[in-house]
C-alpha positions in Angstrom: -60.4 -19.8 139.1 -60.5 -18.4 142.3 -61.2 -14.8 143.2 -57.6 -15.0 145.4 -56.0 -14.8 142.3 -58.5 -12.6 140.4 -59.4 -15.3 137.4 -63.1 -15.5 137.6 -64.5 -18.0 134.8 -68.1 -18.6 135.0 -71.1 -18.4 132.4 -71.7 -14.9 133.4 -68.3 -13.8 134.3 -64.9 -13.9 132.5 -61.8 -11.8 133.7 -58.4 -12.1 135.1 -54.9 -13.3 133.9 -56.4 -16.5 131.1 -53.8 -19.1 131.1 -55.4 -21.7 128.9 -53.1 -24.6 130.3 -53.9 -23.9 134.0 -58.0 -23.9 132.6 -57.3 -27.3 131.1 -56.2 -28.7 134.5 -58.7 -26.7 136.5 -61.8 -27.5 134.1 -60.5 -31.2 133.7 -60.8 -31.0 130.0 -58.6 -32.9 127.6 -55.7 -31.1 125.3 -56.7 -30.8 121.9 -53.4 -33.5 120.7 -51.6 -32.8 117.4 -52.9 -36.2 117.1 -56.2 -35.9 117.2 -56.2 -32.9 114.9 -54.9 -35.0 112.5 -57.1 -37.5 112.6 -59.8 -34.9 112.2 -58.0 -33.4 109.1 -58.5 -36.7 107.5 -62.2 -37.4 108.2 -62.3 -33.7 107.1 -60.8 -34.0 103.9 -57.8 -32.2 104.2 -59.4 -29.1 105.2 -58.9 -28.3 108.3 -60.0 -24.8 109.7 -57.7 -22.1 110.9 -59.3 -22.4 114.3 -57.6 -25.8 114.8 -54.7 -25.5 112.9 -54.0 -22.4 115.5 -55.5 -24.0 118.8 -58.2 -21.2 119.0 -60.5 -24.5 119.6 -57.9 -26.0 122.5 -59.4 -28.5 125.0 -62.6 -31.2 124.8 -64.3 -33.9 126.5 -64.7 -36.8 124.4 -64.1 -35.0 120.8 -62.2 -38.3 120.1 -65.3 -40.7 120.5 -67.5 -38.2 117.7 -64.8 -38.5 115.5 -65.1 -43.0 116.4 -68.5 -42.5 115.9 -68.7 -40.7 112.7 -65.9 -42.8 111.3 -67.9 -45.8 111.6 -71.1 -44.6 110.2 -72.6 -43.1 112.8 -74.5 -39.6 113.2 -73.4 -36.6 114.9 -75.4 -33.8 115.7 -74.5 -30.1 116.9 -75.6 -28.0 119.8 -74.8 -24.4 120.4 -76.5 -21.2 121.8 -76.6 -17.7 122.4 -77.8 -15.9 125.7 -79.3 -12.5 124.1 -78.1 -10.0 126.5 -77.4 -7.7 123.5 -76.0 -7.2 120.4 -73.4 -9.7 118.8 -70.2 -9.1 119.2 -66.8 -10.9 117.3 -66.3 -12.9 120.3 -69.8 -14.1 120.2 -69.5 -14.8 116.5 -66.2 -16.8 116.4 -67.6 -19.7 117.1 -70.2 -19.8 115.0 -68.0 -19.5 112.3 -66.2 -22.4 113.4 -70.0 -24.5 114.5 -71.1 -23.8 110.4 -67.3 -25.2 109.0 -68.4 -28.4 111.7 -71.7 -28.7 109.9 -70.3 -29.0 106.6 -67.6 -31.5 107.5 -70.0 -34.0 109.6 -73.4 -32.8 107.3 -75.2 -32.2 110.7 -78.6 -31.2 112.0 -77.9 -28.5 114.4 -79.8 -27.5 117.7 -78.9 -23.3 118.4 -80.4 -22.9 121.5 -81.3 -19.5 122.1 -81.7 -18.7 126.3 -83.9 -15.5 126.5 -85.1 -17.3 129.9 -81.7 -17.8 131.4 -80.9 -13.6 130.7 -84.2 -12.5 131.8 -84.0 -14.5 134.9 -80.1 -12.9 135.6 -80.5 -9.6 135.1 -82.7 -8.0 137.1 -83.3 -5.2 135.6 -84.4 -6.9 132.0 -87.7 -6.9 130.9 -89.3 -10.0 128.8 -89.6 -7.7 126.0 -86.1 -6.5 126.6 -84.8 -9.9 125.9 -87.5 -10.4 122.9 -86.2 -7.4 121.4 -82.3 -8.8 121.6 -83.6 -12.3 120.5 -84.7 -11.2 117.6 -82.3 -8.7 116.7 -79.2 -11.7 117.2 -81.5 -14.2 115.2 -80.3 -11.8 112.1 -76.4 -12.4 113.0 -77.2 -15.7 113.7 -78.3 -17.0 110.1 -76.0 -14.9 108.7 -73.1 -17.2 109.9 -74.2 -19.3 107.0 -75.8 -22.0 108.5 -77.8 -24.9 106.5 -81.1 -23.8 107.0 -82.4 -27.4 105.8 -80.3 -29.0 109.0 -80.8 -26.2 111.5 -83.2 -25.7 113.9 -83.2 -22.4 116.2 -84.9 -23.5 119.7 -85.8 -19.7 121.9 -86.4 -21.4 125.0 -89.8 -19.2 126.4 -90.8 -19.8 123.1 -90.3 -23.5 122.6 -90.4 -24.9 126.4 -92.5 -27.5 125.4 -90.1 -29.1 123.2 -87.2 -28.6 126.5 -89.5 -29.4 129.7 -89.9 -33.5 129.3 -86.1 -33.5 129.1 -85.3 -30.6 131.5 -88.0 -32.0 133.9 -85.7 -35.7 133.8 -82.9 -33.6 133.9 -83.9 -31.6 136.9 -85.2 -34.8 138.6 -81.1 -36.2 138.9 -79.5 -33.0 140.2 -79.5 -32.0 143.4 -79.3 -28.6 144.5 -76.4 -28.8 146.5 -74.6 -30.0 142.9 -75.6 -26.8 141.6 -74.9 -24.9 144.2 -71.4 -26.0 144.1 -71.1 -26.1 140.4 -73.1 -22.4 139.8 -72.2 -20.8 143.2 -76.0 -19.9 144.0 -76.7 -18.3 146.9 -80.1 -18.1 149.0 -81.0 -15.1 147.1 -80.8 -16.9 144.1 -84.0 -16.8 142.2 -85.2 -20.3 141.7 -85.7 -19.5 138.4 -81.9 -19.8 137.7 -81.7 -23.0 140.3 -83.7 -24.9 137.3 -82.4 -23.1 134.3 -78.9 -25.7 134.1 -81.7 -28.3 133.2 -83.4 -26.7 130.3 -79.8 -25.9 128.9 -78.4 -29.4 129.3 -82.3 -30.3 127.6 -80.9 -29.9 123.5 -77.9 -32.6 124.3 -80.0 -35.1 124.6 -83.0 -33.9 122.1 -82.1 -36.1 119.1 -82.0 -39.0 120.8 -85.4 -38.1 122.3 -86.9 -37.3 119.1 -85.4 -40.4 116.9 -84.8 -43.0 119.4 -81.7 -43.5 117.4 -77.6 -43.9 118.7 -76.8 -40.3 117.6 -73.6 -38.5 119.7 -74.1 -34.6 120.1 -71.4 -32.1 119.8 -71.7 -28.7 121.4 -68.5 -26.1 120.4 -68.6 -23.1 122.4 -66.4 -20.8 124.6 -64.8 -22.8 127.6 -67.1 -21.2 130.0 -70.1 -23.1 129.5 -68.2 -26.0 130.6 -70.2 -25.8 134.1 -73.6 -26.9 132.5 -72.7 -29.7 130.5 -70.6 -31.0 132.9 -74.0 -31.0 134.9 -75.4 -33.0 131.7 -72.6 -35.6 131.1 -73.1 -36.4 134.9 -76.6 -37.5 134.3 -76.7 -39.0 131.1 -76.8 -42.3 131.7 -78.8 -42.2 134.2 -81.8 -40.7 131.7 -80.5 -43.2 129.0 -78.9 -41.0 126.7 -75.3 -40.5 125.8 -72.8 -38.2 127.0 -72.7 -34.9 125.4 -69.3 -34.1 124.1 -67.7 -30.7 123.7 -65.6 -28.8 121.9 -64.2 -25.5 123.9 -62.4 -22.6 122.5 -60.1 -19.6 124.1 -62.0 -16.1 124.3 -61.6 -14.1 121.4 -59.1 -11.1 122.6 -60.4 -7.9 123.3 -58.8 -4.3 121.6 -58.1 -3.2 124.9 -55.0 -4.4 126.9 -55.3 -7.4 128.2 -58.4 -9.7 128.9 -61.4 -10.5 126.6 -63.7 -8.9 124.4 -66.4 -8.1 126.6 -70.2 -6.3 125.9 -69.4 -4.3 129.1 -66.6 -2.5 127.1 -67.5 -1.5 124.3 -64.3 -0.1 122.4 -63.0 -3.6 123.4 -65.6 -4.9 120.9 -66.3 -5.4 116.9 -69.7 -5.1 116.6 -71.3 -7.2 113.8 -73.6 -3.7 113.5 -70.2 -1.9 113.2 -70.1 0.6 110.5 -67.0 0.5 108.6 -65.6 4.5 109.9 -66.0 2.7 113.5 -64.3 -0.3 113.0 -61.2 1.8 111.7 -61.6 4.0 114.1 -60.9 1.2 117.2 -58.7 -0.8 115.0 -56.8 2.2 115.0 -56.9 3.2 118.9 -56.8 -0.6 119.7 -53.4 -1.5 122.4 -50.5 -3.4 120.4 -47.1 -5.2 122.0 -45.8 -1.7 119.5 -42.7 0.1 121.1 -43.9 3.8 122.1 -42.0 4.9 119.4 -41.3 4.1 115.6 -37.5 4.2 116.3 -38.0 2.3 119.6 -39.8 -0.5 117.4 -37.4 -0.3 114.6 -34.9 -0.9 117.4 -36.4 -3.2 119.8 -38.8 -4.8 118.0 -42.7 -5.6 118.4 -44.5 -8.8 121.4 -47.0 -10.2 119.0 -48.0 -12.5 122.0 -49.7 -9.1 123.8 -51.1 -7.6 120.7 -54.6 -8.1 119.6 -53.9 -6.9 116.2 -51.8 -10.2 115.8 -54.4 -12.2 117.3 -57.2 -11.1 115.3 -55.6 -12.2 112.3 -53.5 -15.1 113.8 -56.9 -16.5 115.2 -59.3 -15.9 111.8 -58.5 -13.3 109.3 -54.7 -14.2 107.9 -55.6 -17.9 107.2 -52.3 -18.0 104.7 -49.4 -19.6 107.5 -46.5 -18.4 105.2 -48.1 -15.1 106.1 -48.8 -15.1 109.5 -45.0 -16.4 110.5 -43.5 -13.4 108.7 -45.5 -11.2 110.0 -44.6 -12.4 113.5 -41.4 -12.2 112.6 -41.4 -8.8 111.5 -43.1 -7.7 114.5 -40.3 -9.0 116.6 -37.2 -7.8 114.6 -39.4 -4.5 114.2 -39.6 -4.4 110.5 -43.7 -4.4 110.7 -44.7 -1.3 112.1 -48.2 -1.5 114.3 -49.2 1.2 112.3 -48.8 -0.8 109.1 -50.2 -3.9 110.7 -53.2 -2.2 111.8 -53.6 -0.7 108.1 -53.6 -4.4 107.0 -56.0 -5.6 109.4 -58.6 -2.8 109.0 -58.9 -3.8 105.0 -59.3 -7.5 106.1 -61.6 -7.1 109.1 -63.8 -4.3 107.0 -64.0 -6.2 104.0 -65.4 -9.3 106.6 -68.0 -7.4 108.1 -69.5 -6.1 104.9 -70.1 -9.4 103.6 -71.7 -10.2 106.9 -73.8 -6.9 106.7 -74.8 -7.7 103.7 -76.3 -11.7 104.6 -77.7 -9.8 107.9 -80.0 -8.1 105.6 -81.2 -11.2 103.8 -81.6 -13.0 107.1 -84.6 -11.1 107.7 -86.2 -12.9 104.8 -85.1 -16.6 106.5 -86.0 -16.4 109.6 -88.9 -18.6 109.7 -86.9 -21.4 108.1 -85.1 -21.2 110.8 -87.4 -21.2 113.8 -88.3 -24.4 115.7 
């Protein structure tokens, strides 16, 4: 992930060519193995999420010793976040989809961190009540992914520090700064605010076993670029006394735009979970394709469903039927689906999503302090 070859992957920073085997090797992650899937599907009951069956969640670190632990008894307990730097985005909310279809399976409490400090302290130009004001907005997204609000517990870190800083202070205690220099790339102009912040992240992996005493094993799914922090943690677990954190990383959800991610700082890249319904047609519509310039050129030539986002959206989430999805990747290529078409078949599917979320946003505003630490 050098800059020689222009793919940058850091928690604040995703672009570049993403070529998820080379990330595996780079990251030193595991593959997520057919065989492990499978055993999954079992301890699942047969129902296994469209996020796994199609490798949107593709590499781990120890997602094979949960699935140990849970098969003989034990209990496993989630940890994911949000850094409110705005609102939510489909990228943002992929995962949380696939953290509330985890809860169900493994009936788990579930720590969502939520890093107002970590935002403030990055962008400079962010007020505390900036951040306040995206915290509370994202809170309404957040419980509207359907989470168990008896088993979930949402810890805003300025907020709650007092539940964080025993750990984070342990934490802090066993990493050096030349670790996180290394691991971060801080500079000497780095406020020391961020120099501490990788403590008070890594602080939820470890704040079961802190609260019960008891041999839990914590499971964080998120995007592959966190990796850098709970690396940080697993280093230092035993050394505290805890168990390693284990994680489960997923590919960026693709942007609308040619190539690369969907990203805040591109806005017609981006499905907003505010989105009304004329604007989600409206960059559906505009949104790049692996299309032929032409409808005779595509009748001709055929569609590249491997370059178009249109595919991807509903390869990745929103055509779970696999009958489905294969003949419409075949009918890309031998150019008997039209992008047009495609993209008519999307916008009912991706509209008819967000409603439904709009609609539990609304209610959220009603739950939030069952939610709250």
């Amino acid at each position: 992930m050098s800059r020689d070859n222009e793919t940058i992957i850091t928690p604040w920073e995703v672009k570049g060519k993403l070529e998820y085997e080379k990330i595996i090797q780079q990251f030193g992650t595991s593959p997520l193995t057919e065989g492990l899937i499978k055993r999954f599907k079992k301890l699942a009951g047969g129902n296994l999420h469209v996020m796994l069956r199609r490798k949107l969640f593709f590499t781990h670190r120890d997602f094979d010793l949960v699935i140990n632990h849970y098969e003989k008894g034990g209990e496993v307990v989630l940890y994911t976040g949000r850094g409110p730097s705005g609102p939510i985005h489909l990228g943002h909310y992929v995962p949380w989809i696939f953290t509330k279809y985890l809860q169900d399976v493994f009936k788990a409490k579930l720590y969502f961190q939520i890093t107002d400090d970590e935002k403030f302290l990055y962008h400079r130009e962010y007020r505390l009540k900036d951040v306040q004001k995206f915290t509370n907005d994202n809170i309404l997204d957040i419980i509207a992914a359907g989470f168990d609000p008896h088993k979930t517990k949402i810890i805003i870190d300025i907020r709650d520090i007092n539940v964080l800083y025993k750990i984070a202070v342990k934490v802090a205690k066993h990493v050096t700064f030349s670790t996180v220099k290394a691991v971060f790339g801080f500079q000497h102009s780095t406020n020391i605010g961020l120099i501490f912040f990788p403590a008070v992240q890594a602080a939820p992996c470890f704040l079961e076993e802190e609260i019960t005493g008891e041999n839990v094993l914590t499971l964080i799914p998120c995007a592959i670029d966190q990796d850098p922090y709970f690396r940080v943690a697993r280093d230092i677990a035993a050394k505290l006394g805890y168990n390693k954190p284990s994680t489960l990383y997923s590919k960026f959800f693709p942007g609308l735009l040619a190539g690369g991610k969907m990203s805040s700082s591109e806005p017609e890249s981006a499905i907003y979970m505010t989105d009304t319904s004329e604007t989600i047609k409206r960059k559906i519509w505009n949104a790049f394709t692996g299309g032929q310039p032409t409808v005779e050129e595509q009748r001709l030539k055929g569609g590249n469903p491997d370059i178009c986002p249109i595919f991807h959206y509903l390869y990745f989430l929103f055509e779970e039927d696999d009958h489905k999805i294969r003949q419409q990747e075949m009918d890309c290529r031998s150019g008997n689906l039209l992008c047009g078409e495609h993209k008519l078949y999307l916008i009912k599917k991706l509209v008819n999503f967000m409603e439904k979320h709009r609609k539990r946003r609304e209610k959220a505003r009603d739950l939030v302090d069952k939610f709250l630490l």
